[in-house]
C-alpha positions as CSV (number, residue, x, y, z in Angstrom):
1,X,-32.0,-44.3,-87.9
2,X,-30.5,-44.9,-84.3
3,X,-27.4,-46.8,-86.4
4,X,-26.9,-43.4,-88.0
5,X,-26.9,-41.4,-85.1
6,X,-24.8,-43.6,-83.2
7,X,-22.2,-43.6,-86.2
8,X,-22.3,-39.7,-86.3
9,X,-22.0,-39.3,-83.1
10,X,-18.8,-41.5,-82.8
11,X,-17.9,-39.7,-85.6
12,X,-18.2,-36.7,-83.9
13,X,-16.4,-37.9,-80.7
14,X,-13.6,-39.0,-82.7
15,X,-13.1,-35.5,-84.8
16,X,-13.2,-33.6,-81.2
17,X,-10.3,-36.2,-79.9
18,X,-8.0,-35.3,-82.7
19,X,-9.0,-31.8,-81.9
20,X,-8.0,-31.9,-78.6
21,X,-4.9,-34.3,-78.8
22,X,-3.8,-31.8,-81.5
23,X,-4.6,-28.9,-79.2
24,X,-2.6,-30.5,-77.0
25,X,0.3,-30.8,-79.5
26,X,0.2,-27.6,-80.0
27,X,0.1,-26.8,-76.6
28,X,3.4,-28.5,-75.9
29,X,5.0,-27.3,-79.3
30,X,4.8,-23.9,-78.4
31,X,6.0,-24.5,-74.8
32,X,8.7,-26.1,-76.6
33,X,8.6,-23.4,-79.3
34,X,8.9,-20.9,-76.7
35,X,12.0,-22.3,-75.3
36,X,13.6,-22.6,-78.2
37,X,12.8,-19.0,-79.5
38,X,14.2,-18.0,-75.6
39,X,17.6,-20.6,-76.4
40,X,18.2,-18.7,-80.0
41,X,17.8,-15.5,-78.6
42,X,20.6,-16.2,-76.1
43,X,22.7,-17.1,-78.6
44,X,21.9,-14.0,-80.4
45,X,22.4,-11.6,-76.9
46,X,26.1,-14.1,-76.4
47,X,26.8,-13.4,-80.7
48,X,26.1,-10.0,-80.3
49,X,28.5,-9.9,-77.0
50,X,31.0,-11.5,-78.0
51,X,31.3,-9.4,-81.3
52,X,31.4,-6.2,-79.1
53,X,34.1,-8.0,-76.4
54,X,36.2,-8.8,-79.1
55,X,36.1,-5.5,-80.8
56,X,36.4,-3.5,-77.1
57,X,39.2,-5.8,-76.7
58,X,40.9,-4.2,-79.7
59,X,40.1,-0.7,-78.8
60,X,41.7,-1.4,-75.2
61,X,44.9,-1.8,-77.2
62,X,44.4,1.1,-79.0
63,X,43.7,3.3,-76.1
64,X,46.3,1.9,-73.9
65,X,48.8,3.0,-77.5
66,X,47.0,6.3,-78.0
67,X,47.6,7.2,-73.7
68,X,51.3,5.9,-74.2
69,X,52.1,8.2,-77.2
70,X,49.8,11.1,-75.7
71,X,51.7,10.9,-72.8
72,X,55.2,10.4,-74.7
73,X,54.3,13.8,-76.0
74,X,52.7,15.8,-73.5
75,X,54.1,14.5,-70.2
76,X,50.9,15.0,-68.9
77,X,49.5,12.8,-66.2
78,X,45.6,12.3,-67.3
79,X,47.2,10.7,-70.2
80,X,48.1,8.1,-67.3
81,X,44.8,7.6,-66.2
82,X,43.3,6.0,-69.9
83,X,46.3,3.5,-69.1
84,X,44.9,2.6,-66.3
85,X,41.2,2.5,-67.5
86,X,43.1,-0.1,-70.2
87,X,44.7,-2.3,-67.5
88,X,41.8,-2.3,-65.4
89,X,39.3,-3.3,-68.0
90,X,41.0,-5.7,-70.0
91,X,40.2,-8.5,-68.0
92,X,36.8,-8.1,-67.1
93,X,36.3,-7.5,-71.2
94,X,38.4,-10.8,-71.5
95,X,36.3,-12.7,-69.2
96,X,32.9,-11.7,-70.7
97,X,33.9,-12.4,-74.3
98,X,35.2,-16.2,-73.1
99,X,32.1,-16.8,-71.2
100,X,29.8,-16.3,-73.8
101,X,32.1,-18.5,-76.2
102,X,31.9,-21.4,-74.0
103,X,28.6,-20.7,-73.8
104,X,28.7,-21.5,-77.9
105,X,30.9,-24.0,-77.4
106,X,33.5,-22.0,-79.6
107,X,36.5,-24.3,-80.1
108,X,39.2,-22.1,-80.4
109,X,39.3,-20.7,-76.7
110,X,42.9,-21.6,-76.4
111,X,44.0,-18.8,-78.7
112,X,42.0,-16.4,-77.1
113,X,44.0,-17.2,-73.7
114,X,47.1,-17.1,-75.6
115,X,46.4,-13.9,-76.3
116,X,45.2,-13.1,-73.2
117,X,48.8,-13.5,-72.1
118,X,50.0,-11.6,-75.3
119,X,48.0,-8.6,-74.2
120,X,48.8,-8.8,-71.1
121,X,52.4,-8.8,-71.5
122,X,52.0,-5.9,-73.7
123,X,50.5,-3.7,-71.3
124,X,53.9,-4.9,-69.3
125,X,55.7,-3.5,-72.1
126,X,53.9,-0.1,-72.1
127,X,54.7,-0.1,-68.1
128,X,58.1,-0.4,-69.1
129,X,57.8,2.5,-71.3
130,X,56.5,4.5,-69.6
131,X,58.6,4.2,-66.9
132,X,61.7,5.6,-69.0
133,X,59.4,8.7,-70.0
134,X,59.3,9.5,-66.5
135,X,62.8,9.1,-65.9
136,X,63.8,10.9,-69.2
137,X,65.2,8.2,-71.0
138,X,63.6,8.9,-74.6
139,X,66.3,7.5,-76.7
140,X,65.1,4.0,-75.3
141,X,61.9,5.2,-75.3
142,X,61.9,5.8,-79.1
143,X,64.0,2.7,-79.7
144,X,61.1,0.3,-78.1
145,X,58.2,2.7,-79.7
146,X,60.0,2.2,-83.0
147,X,59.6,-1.6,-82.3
148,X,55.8,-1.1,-82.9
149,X,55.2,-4.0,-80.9
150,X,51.5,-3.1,-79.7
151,X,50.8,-3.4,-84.1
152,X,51.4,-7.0,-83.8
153,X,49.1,-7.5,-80.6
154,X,46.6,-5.4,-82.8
155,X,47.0,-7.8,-85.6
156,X,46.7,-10.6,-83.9
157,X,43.8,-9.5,-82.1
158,X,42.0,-8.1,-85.0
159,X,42.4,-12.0,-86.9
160,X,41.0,-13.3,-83.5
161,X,38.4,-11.0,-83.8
162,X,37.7,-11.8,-87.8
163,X,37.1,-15.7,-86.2
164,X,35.0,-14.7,-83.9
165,X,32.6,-12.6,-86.4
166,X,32.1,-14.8,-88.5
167,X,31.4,-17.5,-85.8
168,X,29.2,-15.6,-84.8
169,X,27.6,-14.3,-87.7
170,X,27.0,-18.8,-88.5
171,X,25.8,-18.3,-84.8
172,X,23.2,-16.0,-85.7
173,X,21.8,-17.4,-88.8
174,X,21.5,-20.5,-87.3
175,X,19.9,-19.0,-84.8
176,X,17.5,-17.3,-86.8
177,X,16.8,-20.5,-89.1
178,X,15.7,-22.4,-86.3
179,X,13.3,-19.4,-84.8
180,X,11.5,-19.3,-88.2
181,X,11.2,-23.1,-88.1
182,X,9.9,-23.4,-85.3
183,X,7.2,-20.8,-86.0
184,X,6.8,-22.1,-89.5
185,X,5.9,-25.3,-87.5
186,X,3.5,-23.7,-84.9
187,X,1.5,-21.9,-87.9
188,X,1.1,-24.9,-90.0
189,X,0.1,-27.2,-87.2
190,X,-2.4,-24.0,-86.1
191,X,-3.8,-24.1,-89.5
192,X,-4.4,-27.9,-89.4
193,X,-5.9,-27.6,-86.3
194,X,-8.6,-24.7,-87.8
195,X,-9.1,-27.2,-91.0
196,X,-10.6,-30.0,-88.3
197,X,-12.0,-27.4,-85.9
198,X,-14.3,-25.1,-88.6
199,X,-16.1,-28.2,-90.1
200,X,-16.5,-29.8,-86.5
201,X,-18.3,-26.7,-84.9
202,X,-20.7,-26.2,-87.8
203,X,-21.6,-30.0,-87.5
204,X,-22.2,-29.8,-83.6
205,X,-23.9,-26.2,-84.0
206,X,-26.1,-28.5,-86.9
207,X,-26.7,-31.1,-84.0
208,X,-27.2,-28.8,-81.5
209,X,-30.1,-26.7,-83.1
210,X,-31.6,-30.3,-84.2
211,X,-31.3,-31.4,-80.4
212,X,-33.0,-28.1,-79.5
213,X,-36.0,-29.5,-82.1
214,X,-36.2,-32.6,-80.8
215,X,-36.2,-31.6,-77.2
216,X,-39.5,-29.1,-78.0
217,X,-41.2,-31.8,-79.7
218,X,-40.4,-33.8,-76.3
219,X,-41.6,-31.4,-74.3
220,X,-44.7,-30.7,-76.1
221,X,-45.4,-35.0,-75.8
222,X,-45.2,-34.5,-71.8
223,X,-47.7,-31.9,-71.7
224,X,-49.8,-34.3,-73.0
225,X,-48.8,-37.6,-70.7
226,X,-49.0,-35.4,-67.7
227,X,-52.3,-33.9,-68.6
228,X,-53.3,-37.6,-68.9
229,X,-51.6,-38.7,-65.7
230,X,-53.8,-35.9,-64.0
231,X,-56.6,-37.3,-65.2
232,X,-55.5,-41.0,-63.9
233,X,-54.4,-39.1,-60.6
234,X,-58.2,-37.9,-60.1
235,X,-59.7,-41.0,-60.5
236,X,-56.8,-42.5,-58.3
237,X,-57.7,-40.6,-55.8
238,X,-61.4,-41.1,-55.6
239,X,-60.9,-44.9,-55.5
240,X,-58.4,-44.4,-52.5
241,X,-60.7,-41.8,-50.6
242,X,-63.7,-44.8,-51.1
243,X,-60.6,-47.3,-49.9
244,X,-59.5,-45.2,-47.0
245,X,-63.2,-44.9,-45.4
246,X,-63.1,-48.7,-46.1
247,X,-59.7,-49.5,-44.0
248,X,-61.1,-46.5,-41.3
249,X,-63.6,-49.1,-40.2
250,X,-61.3,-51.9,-40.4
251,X,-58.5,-50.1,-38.1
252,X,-61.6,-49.3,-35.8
253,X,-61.9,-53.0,-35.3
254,X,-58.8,-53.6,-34.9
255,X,-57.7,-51.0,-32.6
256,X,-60.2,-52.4,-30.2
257,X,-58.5,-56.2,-30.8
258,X,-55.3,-54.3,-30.0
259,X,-56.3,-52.9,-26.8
260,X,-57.0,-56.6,-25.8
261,X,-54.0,-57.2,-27.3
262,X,-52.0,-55.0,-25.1
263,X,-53.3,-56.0,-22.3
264,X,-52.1,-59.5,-22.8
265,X,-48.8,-58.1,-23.1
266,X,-48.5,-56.5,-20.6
267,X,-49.4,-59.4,-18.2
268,X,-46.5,-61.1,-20.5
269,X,-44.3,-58.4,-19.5
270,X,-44.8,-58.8,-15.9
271,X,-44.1,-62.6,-16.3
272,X,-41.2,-61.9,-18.2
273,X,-39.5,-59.3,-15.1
274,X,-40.0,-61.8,-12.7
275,X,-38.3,-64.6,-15.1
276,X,-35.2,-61.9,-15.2
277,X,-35.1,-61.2,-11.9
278,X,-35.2,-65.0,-10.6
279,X,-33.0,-65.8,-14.0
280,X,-30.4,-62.8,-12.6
281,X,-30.7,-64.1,-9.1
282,X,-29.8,-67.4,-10.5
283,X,-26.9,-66.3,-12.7
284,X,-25.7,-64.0,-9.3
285,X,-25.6,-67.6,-7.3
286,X,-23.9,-69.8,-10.3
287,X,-21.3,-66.6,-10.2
288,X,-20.7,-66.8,-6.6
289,X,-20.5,-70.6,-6.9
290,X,-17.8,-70.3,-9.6
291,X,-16.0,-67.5,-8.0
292,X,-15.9,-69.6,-4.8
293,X,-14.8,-72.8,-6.7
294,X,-12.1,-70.8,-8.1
295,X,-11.1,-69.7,-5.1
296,X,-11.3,-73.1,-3.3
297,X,-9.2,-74.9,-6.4
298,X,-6.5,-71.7,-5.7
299,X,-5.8,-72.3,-2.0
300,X,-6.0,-76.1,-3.1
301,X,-2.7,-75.6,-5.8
302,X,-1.5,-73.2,-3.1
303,X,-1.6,-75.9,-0.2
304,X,-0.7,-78.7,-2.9
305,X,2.7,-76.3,-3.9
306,X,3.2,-75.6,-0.4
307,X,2.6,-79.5,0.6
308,X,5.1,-80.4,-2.4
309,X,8.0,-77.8,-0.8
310,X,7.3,-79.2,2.8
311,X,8.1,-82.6,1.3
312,X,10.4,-81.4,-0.6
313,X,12.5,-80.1,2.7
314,X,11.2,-83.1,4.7
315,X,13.4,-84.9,2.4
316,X,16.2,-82.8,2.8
317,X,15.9,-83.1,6.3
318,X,15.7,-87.3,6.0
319,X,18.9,-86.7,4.2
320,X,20.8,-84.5,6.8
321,X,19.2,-86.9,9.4
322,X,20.1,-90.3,7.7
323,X,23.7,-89.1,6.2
324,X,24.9,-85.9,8.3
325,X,23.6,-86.6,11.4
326,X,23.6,-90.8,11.3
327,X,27.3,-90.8,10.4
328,X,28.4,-89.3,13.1
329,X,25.9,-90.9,15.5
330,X,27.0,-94.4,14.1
331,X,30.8,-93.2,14.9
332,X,30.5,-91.8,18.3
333,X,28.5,-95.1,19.1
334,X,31.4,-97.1,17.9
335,X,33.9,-94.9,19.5
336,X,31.8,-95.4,22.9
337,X,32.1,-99.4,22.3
338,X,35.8,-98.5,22.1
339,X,36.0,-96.7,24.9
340,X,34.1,-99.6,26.9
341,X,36.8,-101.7,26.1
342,X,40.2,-100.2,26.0
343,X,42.4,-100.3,28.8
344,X,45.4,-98.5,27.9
345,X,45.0,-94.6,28.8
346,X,46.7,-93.3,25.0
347,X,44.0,-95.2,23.2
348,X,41.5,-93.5,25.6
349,X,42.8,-90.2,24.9
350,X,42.3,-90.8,21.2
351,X,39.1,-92.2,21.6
352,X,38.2,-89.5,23.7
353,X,39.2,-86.8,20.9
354,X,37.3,-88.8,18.1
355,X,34.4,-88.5,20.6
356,X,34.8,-84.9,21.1
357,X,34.9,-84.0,16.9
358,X,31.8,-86.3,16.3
359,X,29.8,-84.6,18.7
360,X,31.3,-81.1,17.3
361,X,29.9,-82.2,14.1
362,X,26.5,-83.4,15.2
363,X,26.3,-79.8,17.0
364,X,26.9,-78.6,13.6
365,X,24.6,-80.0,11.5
366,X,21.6,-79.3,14.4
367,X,22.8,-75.5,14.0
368,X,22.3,-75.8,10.2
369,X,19.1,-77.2,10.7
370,X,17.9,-74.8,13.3
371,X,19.2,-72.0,11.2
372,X,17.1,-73.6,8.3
373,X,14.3,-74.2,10.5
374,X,14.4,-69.9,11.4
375,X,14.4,-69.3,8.1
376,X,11.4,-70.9,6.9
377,X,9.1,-69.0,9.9
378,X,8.3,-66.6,7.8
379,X,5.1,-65.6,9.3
380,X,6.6,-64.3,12.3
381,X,9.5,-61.8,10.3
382,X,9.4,-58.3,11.1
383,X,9.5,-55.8,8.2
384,X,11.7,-52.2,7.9
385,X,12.7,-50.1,5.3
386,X,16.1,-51.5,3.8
387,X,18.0,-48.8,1.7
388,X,19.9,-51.4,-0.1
389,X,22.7,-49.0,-1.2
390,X,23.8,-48.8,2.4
391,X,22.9,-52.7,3.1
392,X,25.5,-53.6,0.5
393,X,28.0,-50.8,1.7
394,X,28.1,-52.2,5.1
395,X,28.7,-55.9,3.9
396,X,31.5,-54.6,1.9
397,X,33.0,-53.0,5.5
398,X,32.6,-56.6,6.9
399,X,34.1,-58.3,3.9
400,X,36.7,-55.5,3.7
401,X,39.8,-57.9,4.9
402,X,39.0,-60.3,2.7
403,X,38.8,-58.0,-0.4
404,X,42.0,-56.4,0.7
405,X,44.0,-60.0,0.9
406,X,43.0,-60.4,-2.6
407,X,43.3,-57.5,-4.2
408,X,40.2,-57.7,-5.6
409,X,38.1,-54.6,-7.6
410,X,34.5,-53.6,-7.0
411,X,32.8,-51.6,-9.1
412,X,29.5,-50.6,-7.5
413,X,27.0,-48.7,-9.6
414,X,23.6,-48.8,-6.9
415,X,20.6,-46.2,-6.4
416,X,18.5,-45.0,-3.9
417,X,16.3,-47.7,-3.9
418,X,14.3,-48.9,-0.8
419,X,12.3,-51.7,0.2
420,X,10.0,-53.2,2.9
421,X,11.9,-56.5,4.2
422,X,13.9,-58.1,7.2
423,X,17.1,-56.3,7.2
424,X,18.9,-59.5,8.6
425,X,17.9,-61.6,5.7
426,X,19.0,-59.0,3.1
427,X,22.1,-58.6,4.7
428,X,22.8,-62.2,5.1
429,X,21.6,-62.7,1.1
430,X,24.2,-60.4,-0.1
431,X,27.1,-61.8,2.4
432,X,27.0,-65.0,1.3
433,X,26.7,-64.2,-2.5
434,X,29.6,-61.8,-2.3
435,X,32.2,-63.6,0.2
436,X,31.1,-66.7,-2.5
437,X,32.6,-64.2,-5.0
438,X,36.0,-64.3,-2.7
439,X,35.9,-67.8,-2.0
440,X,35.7,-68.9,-5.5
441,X,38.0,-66.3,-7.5
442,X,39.6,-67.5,-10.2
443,X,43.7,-67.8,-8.8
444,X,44.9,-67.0,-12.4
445,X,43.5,-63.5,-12.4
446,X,42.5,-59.8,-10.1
447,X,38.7,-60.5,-9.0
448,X,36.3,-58.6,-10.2
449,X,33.0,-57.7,-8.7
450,X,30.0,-55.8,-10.1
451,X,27.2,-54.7,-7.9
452,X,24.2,-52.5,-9.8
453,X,20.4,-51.8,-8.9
454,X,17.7,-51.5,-11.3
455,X,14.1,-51.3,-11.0
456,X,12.0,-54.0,-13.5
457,X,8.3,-54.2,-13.3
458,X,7.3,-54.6,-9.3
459,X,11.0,-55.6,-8.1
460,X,13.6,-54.1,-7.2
461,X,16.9,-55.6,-8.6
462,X,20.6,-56.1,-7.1
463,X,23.2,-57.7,-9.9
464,X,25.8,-59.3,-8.5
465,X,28.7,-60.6,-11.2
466,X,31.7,-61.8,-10.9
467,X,34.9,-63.4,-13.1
468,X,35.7,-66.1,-10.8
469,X,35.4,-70.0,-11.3
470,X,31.8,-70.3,-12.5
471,X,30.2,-73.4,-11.9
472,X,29.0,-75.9,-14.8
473,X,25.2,-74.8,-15.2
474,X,25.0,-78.0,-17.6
475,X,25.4,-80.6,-14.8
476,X,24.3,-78.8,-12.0
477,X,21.1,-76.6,-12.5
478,X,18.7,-78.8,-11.1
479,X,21.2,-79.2,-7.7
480,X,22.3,-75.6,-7.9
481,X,20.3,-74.6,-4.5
482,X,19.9,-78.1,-2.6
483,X,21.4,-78.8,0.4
484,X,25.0,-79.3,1.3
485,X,25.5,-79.4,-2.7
486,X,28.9,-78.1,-3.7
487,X,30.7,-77.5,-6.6
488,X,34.2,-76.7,-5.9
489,X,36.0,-79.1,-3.8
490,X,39.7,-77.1,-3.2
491,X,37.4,-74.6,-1.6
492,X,36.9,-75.3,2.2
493,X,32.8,-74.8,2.4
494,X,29.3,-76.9,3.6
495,X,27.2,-76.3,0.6
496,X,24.9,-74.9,2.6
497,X,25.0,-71.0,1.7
498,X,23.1,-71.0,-1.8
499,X,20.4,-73.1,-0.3
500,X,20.0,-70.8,2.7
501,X,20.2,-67.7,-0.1
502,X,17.2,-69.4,-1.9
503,X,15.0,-70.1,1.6
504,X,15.8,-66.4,2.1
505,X,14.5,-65.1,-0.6
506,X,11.2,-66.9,-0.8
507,X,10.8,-66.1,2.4
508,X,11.0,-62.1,1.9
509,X,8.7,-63.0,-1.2
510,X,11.6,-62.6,-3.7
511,X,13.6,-64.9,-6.2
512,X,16.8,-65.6,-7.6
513,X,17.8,-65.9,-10.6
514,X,21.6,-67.4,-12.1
515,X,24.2,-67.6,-14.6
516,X,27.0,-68.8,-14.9
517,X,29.9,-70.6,-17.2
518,X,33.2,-72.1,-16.3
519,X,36.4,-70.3,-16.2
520,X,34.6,-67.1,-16.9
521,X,32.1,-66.6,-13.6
522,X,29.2,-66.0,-12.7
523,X,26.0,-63.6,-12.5
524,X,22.9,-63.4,-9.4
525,X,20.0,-61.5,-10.0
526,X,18.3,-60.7,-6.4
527,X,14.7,-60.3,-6.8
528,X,12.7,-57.9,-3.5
529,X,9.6,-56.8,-3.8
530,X,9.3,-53.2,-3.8
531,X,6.3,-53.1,-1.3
């Protein structure tokens, strides 16, 4: 039985698919239908024009002959005016009639241009003709009208216009061939559609009142089950009633347990806060303990980095001491043991000279060290607002011989920025990076210098680049800001200016940063704090 049923009802599915893919079908067929019908009929509006183009056409040339003779005649001027009507309306009649052959993709619109021009000229002719009836001159009038030229435009015409007919008379049948086919196609697939669809309904309105059976029989079988599940509910809910007094008892008891119960807690609870409190208390200490290891292990790296730079420049300063200052030492001593010993007055005088430049020099290199030892007090510099536009104006004024000797271009492209520093230490930082520009130009081409400001993240910025020499970042990076390290020997110079640059600008809490690359030159970034 349920085999059955399930086989109808696929059945049943499978009828009302077809049904509706077929509805569908025909859905799309008569779309389709529609715009075909709305094609054909087109063609029949454009079959109908042309026919009635092409015959206007030849009723142009007869008007425009009738006007020419009627004025031939009567010398009257409306006569003129149906010339005119001619002339103006051949064209637009011209134009229609070839638009809706293309639009039929006639293949003979060639002729109809030629006799476009054929018409055309006539109605030139007629001009002509006319023109002698208004001067009088019949004879030649009479002579060109015997000529009967507008008969062979008409003739012409009238075969074009035979063509087009019966073009258009194909046009049209076809036309109405395809309209009947298409409906001939809509009705039959209609009436296959209604074959499937009559049998269909009758079988689901079969089903239907059968399903309407079965559902009263249903309904009728859960009146009884729920009268029966009443029943069940009753006694249900005597035995729960007898249950509930039962459990009422029970909870009686064991509300009183619970009572006790939260008592305990609460004693629980009580311990519990003061375990938080001493556990917070705890975790507040072990935070303060880490907080003040971190900050013990920070001023540890801090002293350790600042140990490693005061070794760093204690080694510098062994070297100054044991090469810069000792060499000269040793050689005034020697030149003292000279001077003990010579007798003759010209050697003393030479001596005495030798002594003389090897105490300038150990003058010198005390002054670099005391000027290196100023630097690094830090602690005692006194701060100002710098406008670093006008800082690097007025170390172009100082340099301004020296840029003038060498004919050298600056473009300067600065803003209005302003920063809290020691104004002799910014000004010192961008003489020594700029007259460096002058020192170590390039002699095979103009110097260029470029000076721009920029702000980036809490700096302020000052660009200094330049096309000069450039110095071989490969070998000497590492050595780039040491002391008395230099890197262009035909340049007179200490070596001492980049590392004084570099002390600077740690001191003022800035940095420095550098590129460079021979023969091409080379680019300092100056780092200040804004603040």
């Amino acid at each position: 039985m349920a085999s059955t049923l399930k086989t109808r009802s696929r059945l049943l599915f499978a009828v009302v698919s077809v049904i509706g893919i077929l509805l569908a079908i025909n859905a799309i067929l008569i779309y389709q239908n529609s715009l075909s019908i709305e094609r054909n009929q087109l063609l029949l509006k454009n079959a109908e024009q042309a026919k009635l183009n092409s015959l206007d056409v030849i009723r142009n040339i007869h008007l425009m002959d009738l006007a020419l003779r009627g004025y031939a005649l009567t010398e009257q001027e409306p006569q003129l005016a149906a010339t005119d009507s001619a002339k103006i309306s051949h064209p637009k009649i011209v134009k229609r009639l070839r638009e809706a052959l293309q639009a039929q993709h006639f293949d003979r619109l060639t002729e109809l241009d030629s006799l476009e021009l054929t018409v055309t000229a006539y109605f030139n002719h007629c001009d002509k003709m006319l023109l002698l009836v208004k001067n009088k001159k019949m004879d030649e009038f009479l002579t060109l009208l015997r000529a009967n030229e507008g008969y062979e435009v008409w003739r012409a015409y009238k075969t074009f216009s035979d063509r087009v007919t019966i073009f258009e008379t194909k046009v049209v049948a076809d036309a109405n061939v395809n309209i009947q086919r298409a409906l001939r196609g809509s009705y039959l697939l209609q009436f296959l559609i209604f074959l499937l669809a009559v049998p269909a309904l009758g079988y689901m309105a079969f089903s239907t009142a059968k399903t309407f059976l079965l559902s009263d029989e249903l309904r009728k079988a859960q009146q009884e089950k729920n009268k029966i599940l009443q029943q069940n509910n009753e006694e249900l809910d005597r035995q729960v009633k007898a249950k509930t007094k039962d459990l009422f008892e029970q909870n009686e008891s064991i509300k009183a347990h619970n009572e006790q119960l939260i008592l305990q807690q609460r004693q629980i609870k009580l311990a519990n806060e003061t375990i938080e409190a001493q556990a917070f208390q705890i975790e507040q200490k072990n935070k303060e303990l880490a907080q003040e290891v971190e900050r013990q292990t920070n001023d540890l790296l801090i002293a350790n980095r600042e140990l490693g730079e005061q070794n760093t420049r204690l080694q510098q300063f062994t070297y100054i001491i044991s090469h810069n200052l000792r060499a000269p030492m040793v050689r005034l001593m020697g030149l003292a043991n000279l001077l003990e010993y010579s007798e003759a007055a010209a050697d003393k005088d030479d001596i005495y000279k030798m002594v003389v430049k090897s105490c300038r020099d150990i003058d010198e290199v005390i002054r670099d060290l005391s000027d290196i030892l100023y630097v690094q007090r830090q602690n005692t510099l006194t701060r100002s607002e710098v406008d670093l536009n006008q800082m690097v104006h007025k170390v172009l004024v100082t340099l301004q011989d020296e840029i003038s000797v060498v004919n050298a271009t600056v473009d300067l492209r600065m803003g209005n920025e302003k920063i809290l520093s020691v104004a002799p230490y910014v000004e010192s930082v961008l003489y020594n990076l700029i007259s460096n520009a002058i020192k170590y130009r390039d002699p095979d081409r103009l110097l260029k210098i470029e000076i721009v400001s920029f702000i980036t993240n809490s700096f302020v910025c000052v660009e200094i680049t330049d096309n000069g020499l450039g110095i071989d970042m490969t070998m000497h990076r590492d050595n780039l800001f040491n002391l008395y390290k230099r890197f262009h020997q035909h340049v007179e110079g200490k070596g001492l200016g980049l590392y004084l640059v570099k002390t600077q600008m740690e001191a003022l809490g800035g940095k420095i940063e550098v590129e460079s690359e021979v023969n091409k030159g080379t680019r300092f970034v100056l780092y200040f704090n804004i603040g």
